[in-house]
C-alpha positions in Angstrom: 22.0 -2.9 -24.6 19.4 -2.2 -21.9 20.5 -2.4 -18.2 18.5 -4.2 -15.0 17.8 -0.6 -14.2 16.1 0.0 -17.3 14.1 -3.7 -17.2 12.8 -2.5 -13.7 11.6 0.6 -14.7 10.1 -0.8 -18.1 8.3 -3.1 -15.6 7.1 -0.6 -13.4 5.5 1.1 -16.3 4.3 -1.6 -18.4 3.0 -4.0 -15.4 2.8 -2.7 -11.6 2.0 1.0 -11.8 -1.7 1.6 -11.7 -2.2 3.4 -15.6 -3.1 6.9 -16.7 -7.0 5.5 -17.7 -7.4 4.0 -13.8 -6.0 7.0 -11.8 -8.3 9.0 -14.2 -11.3 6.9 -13.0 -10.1 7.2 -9.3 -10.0 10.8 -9.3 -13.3 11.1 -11.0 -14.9 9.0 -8.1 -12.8 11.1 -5.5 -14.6 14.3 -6.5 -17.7 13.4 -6.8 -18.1 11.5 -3.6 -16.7 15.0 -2.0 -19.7 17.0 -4.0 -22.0 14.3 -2.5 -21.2 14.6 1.0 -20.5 18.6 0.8 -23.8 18.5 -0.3 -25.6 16.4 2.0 -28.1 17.7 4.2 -27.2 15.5 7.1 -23.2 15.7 7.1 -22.5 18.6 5.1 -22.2 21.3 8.2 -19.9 18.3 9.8 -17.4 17.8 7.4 -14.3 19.5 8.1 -11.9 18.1 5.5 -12.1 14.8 2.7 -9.1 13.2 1.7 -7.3 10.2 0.1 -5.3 7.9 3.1 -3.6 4.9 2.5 -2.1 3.7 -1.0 -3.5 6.3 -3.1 -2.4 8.8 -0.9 1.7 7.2 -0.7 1.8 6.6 -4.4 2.0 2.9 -3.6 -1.5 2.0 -5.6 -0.8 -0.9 -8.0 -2.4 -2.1 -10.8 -4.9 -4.9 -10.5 -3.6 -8.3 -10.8 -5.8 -11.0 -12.3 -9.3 -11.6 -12.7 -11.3 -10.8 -10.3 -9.0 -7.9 -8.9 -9.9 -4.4 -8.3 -7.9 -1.3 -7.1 -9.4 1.1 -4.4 -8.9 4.5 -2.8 -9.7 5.1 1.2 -11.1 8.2 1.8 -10.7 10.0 5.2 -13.6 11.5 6.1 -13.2 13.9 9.1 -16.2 15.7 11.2 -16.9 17.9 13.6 -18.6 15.6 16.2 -22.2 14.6 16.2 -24.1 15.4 19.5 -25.7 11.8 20.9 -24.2 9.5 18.1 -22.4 6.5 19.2 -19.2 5.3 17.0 -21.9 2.7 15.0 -24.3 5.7 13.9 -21.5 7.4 12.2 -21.0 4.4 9.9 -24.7 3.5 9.7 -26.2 6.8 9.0 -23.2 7.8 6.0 -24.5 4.6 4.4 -28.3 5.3 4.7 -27.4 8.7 2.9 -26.2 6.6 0.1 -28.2 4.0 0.1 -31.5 6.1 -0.1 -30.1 7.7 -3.5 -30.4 6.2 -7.0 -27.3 6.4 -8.1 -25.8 5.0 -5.0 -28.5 2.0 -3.7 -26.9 -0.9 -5.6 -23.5 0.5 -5.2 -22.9 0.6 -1.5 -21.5 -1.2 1.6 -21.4 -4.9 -0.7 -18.3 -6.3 1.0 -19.5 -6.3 4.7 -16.5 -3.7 6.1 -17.0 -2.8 9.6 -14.9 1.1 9.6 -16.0 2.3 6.2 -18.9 3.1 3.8 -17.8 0.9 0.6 -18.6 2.1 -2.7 -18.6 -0.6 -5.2 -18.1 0.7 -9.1 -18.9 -1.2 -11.9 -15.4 -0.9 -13.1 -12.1 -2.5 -11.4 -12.5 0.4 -8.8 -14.3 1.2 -4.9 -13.8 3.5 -2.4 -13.6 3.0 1.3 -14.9 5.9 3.5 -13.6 5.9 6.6 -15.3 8.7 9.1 -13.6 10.4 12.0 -13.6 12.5 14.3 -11.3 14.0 17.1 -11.2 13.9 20.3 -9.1 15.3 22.7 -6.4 15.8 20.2 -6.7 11.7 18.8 -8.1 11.0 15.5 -10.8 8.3 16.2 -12.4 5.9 13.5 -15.3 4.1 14.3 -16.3 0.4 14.5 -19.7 -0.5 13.9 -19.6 -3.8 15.2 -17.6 -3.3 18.3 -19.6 -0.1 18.9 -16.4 1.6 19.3 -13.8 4.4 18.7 -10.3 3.3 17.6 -7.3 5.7 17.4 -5.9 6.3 13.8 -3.3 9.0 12.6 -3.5 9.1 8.7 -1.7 12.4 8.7 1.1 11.4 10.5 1.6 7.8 9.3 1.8 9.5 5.7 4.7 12.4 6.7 6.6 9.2 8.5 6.5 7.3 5.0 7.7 10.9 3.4 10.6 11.3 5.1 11.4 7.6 4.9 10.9 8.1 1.2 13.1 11.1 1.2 15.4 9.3 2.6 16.1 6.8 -0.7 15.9 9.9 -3.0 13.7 9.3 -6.6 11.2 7.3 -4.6 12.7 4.3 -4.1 10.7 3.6 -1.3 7.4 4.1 -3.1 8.7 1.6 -6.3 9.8 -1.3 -4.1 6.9 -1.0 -2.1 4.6 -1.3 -5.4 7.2 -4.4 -6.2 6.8 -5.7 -3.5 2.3 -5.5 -3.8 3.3 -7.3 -6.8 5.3 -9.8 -6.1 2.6 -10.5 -3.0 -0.4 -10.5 -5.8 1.2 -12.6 -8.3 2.9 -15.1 -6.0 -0.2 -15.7 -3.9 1.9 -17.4 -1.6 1.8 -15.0 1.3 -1.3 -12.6 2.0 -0.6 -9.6 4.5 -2.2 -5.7 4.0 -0.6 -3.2 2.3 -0.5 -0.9 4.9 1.4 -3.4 7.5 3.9 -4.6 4.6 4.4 -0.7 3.6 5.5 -0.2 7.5 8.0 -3.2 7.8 9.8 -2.1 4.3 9.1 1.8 5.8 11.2 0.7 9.2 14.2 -1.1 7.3 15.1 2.9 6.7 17.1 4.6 9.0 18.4 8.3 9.5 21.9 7.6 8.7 21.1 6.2 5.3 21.2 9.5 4.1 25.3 9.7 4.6 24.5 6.1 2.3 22.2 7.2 0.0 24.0 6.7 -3.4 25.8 3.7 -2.5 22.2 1.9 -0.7 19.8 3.1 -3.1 21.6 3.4 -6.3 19.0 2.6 -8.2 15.8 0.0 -8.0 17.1 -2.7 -7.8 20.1 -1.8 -5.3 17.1 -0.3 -3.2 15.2 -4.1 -3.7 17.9 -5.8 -2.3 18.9 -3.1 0.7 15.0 -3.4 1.8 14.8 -7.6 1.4 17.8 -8.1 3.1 17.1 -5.7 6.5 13.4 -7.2 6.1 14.6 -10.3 6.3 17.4 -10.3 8.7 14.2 -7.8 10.8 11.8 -11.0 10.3 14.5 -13.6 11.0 15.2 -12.1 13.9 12.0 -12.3 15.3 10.5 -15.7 15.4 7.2 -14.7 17.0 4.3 -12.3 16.1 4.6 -9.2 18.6 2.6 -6.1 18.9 6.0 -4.0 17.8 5.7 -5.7 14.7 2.2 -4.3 13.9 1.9 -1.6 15.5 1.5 2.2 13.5 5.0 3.6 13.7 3.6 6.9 14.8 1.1 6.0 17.1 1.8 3.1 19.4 -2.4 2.8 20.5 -2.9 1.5 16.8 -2.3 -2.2 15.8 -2.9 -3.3 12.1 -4.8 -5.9 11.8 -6.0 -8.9 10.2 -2.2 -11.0 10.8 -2.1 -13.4 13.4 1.2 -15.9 13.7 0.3 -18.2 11.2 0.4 -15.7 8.6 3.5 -14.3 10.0 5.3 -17.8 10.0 4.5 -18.1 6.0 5.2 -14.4 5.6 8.5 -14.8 7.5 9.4 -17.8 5.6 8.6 -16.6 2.0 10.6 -13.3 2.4 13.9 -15.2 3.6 13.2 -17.4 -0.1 12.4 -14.1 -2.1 15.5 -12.2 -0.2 17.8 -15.4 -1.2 16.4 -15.2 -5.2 17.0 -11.4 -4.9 20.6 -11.7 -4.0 21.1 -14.7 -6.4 19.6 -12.1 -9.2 21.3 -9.0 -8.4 24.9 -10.5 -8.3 24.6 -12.4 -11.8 26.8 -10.6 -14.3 25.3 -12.3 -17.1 22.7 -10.1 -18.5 20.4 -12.9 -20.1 20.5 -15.0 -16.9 20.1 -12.0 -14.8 16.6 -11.8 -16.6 15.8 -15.4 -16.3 16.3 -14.8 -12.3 14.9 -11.7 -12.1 11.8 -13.4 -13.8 11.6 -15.9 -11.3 10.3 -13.5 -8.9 8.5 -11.0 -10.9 7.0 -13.5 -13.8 7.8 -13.8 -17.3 6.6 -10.0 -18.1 10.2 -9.0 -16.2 12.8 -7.7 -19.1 13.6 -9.3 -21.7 16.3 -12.1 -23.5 18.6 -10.0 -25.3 20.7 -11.3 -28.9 24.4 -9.9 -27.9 27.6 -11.8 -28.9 28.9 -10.5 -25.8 26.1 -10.8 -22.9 28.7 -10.5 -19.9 28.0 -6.5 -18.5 27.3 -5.1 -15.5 23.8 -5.8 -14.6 23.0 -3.0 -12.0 24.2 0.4 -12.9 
């Protein structure tokens, strides 16, 4: 008889992780937008390192979920500094590079982003490109629209999510963060960015888990319900929006954006119903109506109704 451990990581597998064929695709695109701008006569002396940020880059990429959907990759672009370029002819000049090509015209900057060089495939797929430079020892990214520099630290915000990963042992972190994507996509009833929601679930981990470890993050689930319940009792806690709740971890000059409090009410609100269906699903002994609650969050795709004379077992080891 299968366990809830097993149903979760079936699930993970069958329905949240992004598949073999995709990350295929996105490393395809990855290499060749490096050979393009190696290769470029305008950037190609500037360029001091390309490489994934974000999702891609913290194994949290998901799957898309319904139709239109499409997963994407952020690229870090770093340069030496251009001599007379404000923080706008960073961004404009890296798209007129692309745009002037044939392969590349129809492709870029469709969605309008004001820190990155979008490149729209014609599959489920883009890629963000997000110059910077450095100055005085700060990563900057640029604004086109503000005209402006804006501090960033993709290095270190990705070694803070390793060691918080570490932390959980076999990834935990990572899976409940893609969960968590998921439940966010298919629920629709809550919208916040990855990046902010990976940093709140990142911050309900502390140092002296590790003395925890086997008894907090047992397995998926058991690391599901440690995470919703310090998220929520973290959100509950705080009935207002403050700048400590999105600011980058490791670098207090950086504020995510794109929540204000309204978002944060719902958000709040819908996490202290998800946490409460959690807990209702992770203490039911009852294999089959484990399922049926572990379905209400996660969708009918979640496990499955087993045939057992004797359905009573213990649901989470």
């Amino acid at each position: 008889m299968k366990s809830i451990s097993t149903f979760f990581n079936e699930f993970l597998k069958d329905e949240v992780n992004l598949n073999q064929t995709r990350l295929k695709v996105a490393e395809s695109g990855i290499e060749v937008i490096e050979n393009f701008l190696t290769r470029n006569q305008i950037f190609s002396n500037n360029v001091r390192t390309i490489k994934p940020q974000g999702s891609y880059r913290q194994g949290t990429i998901i799957k898309p979920f319904g139709e239109p959907s499409d997963f994407d990759v952020d690229l870090l672009l770093l340069l030496d500094e251009f001599n007379n370029w404000q923080p706008k002819d960073y961004l404009n000049n890296l798209h007129n590079e692309f745009k002037k090509t044939k392969r590349y015209s129809e492709l870029v900057d469709r969605r309008g982003k004001s820190r990155c060089v979008t490149i729209d495939y014609e599959s489920d797929f883009h890629i963000d490109i997000v110059p910077a430079i450095k100055i005085n020892g700060i990563f900057k990214i640029m604004n086109k629209n503000s005209n402006e520099f804006e501090d960033t630290d993709g290095d270190g915000y990705a070694e803070w999510f390793e060691t918080k990963n570490l932390i959980t042992s076999n990834q935990y972190l990572t899976k409940v963060v893609r969960l968590t994507k998921y439940l966010r996509n298919s629920k629709t009833t809550f919208s916040i960015k990855s990046v902010l929601l990976t940093s709140l679930l990142g911050k309900q981990i502390y140092q002296s888990d590790v003395h925890q470890r086997h008894t907090l993050y047992k397995d998926l689930p058991t690391s599901l319900k440690t995470l919703f319940n310090r998220l929520d009792d973290y959100l509950q806690s705080r009935p207002s929006l403050t700048d400590e709740i999105i600011t980058n971890p490791v670098l207090p000059t950086e504020k995510f954006r794109h929540f204000d409090q309204n978002k944060y009410l719902n958000f709040r609100k819908c996490i202290n119903t998800y946490n409460n269906w959690i807990n209702e699903a992770y203490e039911e002994q009852n294999i089959n109506e484990a399922v049926k609650k572990w379905q209400r969050i996660f969708g009918d795709d979640f496990g499955e109704i087993q045939e057992t004379a004797n359905s009573r077992m213990k649901c989470n080891t």
